[in-house]
C-alpha positions as CSV (number, residue, x, y, z in Angstrom):
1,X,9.9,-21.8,0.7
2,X,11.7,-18.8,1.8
3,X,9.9,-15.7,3.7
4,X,9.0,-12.9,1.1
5,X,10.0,-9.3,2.3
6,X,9.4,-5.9,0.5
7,X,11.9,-3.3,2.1
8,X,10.9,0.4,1.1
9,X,13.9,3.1,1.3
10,X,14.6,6.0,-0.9
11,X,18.5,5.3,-0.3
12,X,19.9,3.1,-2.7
13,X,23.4,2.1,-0.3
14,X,20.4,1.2,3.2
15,X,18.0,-0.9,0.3
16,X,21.3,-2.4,-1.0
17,X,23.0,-3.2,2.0
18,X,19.7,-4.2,3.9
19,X,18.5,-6.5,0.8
20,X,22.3,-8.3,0.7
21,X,22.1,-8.9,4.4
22,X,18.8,-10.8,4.5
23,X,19.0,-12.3,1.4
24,X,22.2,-14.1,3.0
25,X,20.5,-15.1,5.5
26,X,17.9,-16.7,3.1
27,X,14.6,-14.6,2.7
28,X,13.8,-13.0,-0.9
29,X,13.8,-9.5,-1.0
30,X,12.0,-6.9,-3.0
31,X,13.1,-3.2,-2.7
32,X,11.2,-0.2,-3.3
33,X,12.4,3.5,-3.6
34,X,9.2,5.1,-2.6
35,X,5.9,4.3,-0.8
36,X,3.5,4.0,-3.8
37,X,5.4,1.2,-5.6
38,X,5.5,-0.7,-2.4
39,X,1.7,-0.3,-2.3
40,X,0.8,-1.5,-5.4
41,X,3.1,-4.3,-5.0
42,X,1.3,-5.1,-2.0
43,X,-2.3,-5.2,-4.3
44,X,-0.5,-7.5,-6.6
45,X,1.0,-9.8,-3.7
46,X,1.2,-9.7,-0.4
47,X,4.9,-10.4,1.4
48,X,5.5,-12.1,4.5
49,X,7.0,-8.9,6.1
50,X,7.4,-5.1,5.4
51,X,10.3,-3.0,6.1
52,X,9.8,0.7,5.8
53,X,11.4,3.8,6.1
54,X,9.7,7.0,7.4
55,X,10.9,9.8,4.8
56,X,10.0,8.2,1.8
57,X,8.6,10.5,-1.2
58,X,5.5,11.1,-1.8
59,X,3.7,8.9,0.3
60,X,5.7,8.5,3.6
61,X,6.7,5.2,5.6
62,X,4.1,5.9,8.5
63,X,1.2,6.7,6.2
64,X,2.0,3.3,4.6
65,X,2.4,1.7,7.8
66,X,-1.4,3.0,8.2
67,X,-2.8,2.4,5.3
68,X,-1.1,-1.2,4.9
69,X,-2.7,-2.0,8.7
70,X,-5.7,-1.2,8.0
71,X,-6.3,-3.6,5.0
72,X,-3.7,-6.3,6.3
73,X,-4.2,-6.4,10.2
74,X,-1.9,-9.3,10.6
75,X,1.1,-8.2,8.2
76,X,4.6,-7.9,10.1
77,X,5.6,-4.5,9.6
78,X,9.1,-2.8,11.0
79,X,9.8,1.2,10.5
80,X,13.6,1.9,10.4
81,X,14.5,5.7,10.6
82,X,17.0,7.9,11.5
83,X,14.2,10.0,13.5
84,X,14.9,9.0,17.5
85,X,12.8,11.0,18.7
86,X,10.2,9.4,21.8
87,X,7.4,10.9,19.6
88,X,7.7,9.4,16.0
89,X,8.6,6.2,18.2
90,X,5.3,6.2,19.8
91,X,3.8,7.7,16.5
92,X,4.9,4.8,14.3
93,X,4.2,2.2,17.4
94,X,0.6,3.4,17.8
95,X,-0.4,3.6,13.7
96,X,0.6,-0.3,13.8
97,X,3.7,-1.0,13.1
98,X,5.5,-4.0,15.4
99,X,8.7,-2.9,15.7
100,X,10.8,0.3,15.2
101,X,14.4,0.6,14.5
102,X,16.8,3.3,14.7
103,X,19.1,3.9,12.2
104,X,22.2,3.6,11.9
105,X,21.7,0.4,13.3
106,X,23.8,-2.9,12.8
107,X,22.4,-5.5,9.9
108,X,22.3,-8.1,11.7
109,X,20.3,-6.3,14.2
110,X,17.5,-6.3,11.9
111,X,18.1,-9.7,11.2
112,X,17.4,-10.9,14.5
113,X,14.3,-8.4,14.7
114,X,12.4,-10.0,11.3
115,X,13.7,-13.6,13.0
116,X,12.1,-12.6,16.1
117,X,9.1,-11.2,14.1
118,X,8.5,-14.6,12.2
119,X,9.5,-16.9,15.5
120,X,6.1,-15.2,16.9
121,X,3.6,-15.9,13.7
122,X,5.5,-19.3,13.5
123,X,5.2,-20.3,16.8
124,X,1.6,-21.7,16.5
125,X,2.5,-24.5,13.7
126,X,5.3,-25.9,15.9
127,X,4.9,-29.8,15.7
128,X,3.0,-30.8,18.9
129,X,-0.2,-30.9,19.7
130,X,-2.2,-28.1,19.0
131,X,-2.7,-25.1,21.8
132,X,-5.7,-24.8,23.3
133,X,-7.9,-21.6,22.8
134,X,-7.2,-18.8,25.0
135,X,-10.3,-17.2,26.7
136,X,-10.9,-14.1,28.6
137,X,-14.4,-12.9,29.1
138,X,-15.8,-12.2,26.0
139,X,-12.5,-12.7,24.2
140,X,-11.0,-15.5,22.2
141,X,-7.7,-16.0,20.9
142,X,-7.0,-18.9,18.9
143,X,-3.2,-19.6,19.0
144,X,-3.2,-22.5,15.8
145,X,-5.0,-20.0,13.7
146,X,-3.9,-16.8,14.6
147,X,-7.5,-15.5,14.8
148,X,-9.1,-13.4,17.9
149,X,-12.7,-12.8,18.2
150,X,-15.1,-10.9,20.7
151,X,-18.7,-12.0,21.7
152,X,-18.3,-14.1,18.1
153,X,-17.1,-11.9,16.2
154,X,-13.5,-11.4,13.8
155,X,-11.6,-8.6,16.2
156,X,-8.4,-8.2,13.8
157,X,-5.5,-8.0,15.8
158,X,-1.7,-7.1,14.5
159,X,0.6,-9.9,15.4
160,X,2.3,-8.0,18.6
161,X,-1.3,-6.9,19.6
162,X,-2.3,-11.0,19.3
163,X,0.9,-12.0,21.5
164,X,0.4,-9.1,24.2
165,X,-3.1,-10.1,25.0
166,X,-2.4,-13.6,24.7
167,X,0.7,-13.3,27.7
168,X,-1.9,-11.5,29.8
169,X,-4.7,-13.9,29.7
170,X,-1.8,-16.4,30.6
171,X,-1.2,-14.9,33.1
172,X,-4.3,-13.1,34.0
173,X,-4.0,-14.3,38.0
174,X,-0.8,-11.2,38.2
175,X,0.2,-7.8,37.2
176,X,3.0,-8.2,34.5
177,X,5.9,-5.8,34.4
178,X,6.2,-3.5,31.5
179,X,10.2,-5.2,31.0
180,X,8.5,-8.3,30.9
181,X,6.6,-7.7,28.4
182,X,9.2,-6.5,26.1
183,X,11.6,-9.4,27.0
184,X,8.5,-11.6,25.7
185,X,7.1,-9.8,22.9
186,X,10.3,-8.6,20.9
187,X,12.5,-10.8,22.6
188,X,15.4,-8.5,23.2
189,X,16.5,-6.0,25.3
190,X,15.2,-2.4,24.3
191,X,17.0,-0.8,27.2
192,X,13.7,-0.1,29.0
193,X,12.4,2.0,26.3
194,X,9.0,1.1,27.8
195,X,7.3,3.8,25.4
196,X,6.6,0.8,23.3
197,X,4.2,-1.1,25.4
198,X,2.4,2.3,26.3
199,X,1.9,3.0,22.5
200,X,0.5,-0.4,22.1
201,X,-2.0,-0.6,25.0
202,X,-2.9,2.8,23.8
203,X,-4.2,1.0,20.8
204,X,-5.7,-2.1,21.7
205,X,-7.8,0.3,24.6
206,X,-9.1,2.2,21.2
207,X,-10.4,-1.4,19.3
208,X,-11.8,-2.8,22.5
209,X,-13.8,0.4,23.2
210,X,-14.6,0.7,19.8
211,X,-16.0,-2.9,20.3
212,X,-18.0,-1.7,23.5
213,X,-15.9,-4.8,25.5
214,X,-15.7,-5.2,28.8
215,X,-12.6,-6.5,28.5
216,X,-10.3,-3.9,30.3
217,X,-6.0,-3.7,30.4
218,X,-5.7,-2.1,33.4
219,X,-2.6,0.0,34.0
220,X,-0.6,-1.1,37.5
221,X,1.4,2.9,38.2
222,X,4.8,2.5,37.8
223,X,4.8,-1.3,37.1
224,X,2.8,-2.7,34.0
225,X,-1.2,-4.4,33.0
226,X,-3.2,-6.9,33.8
227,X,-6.6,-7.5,32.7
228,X,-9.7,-7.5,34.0
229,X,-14.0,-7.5,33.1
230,X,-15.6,-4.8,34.0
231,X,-18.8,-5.1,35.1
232,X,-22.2,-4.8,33.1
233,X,-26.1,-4.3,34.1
């Protein structure tokens, strides 16, 4: 069965042009000129992945992004817009989107982002034996499931925040490079736009506080993260 999208746009050439190239490519598309009929698709079914704009009507792209995070913490989500700017970047990064695309961009560009997107919630049912849990303190990340949890408990991860902490506990004997991480978690080059990473350590910090964990992502100045415990009396 072919991956479900909803794509949310209040121009009708981007949602026409946007739908035509993916459903070429074989996904089923929904379109939606506004954030509000997007969201109450979303209570009626759930897709597989959720392409928004920013300047919707009404309710706007980033408060959807928000709003569908919250209630779906492992829904792909991607924010195209024509806003460039390092700040709604890091804005629509940090409120949980996993990508962000600048428009005008090329189709197949987007193509290759939802591709990439659905390579990395896919990757876990490859045929094979199944991977071992991944543990790191206090933290466990089940790669065949999807599913991370913290002294026992469900800790809901978005599906970039899953593969980031996953790559450092893989390789939690080294520092790994900010361009690394982006080579390995979008899988393209993003010309060093390294604002990415930041916005998303930014908000794994926030959960794992939140959580009281001792489970740290250390920054390495003017290199990248690694992990480490910190210590408890």
């Amino acid at each position: 069965m072919s991956q479900h999208i909803y794509l949310a746009d209040d121009d009708t050439h981007i949602r026409d042009l946007i739908g035509a190239f993916l459903t070429q490519e074989g996904f089923q598309v929904e379109s939606f000129a506004d954030g509000e009929s997007l969201m109450r698709a979303c209570a009626i079914r759930l897709p597989d992945l959720v392409i928004l704009d920013i300047m919707l009507p009404g309710q706007d792209g980033l408060s959807v992004c928000s709003q569908l995070r919250q209630e779906n913490p492992q829904l792909p989500i991607i924010i195209v817009s024509a806003r460039d700017s390092p700040f709604d970047r890091v804005t629509g990064l940090t409120l949980g989107s996993d990508d962000y695309l600048v428009k005008p961009f090329l189709p197949m560009e987007l193509v290759a982002r939802v591709r990439a997107l659905f390579r990395r919630a896919q990757s876990s049912r490859a045929e094979g034996a199944a991977p071992a849990p991944l543990e790191y303190g206090p933290l466990l990340l089940s790669p065949s499931f999807r599913t991370a949890s913290l002294e026992g408990v469900p800790f809901p991860l978005t599906a970039t925040e899953f593969d980031f902490l996953a790559y450092l506990i893989c390789h939690q004997d080294r520092a790994v490079s900010r361009e690394e991480l982006l080579r390995s978690l979008w899988q393209m080059d993003w010309q060093s736009d390294t604002r990415a990473i930041d916005a998303l350590v930014k908000r794994l910090r926030r959960k794992l506080r939140e959580r009281s964990s001792p489970v740290r992502i250390e920054t390495v100045w003017g290199y990248g993260f690694r992990l480490a415990l910190e210590e408890t009396t």
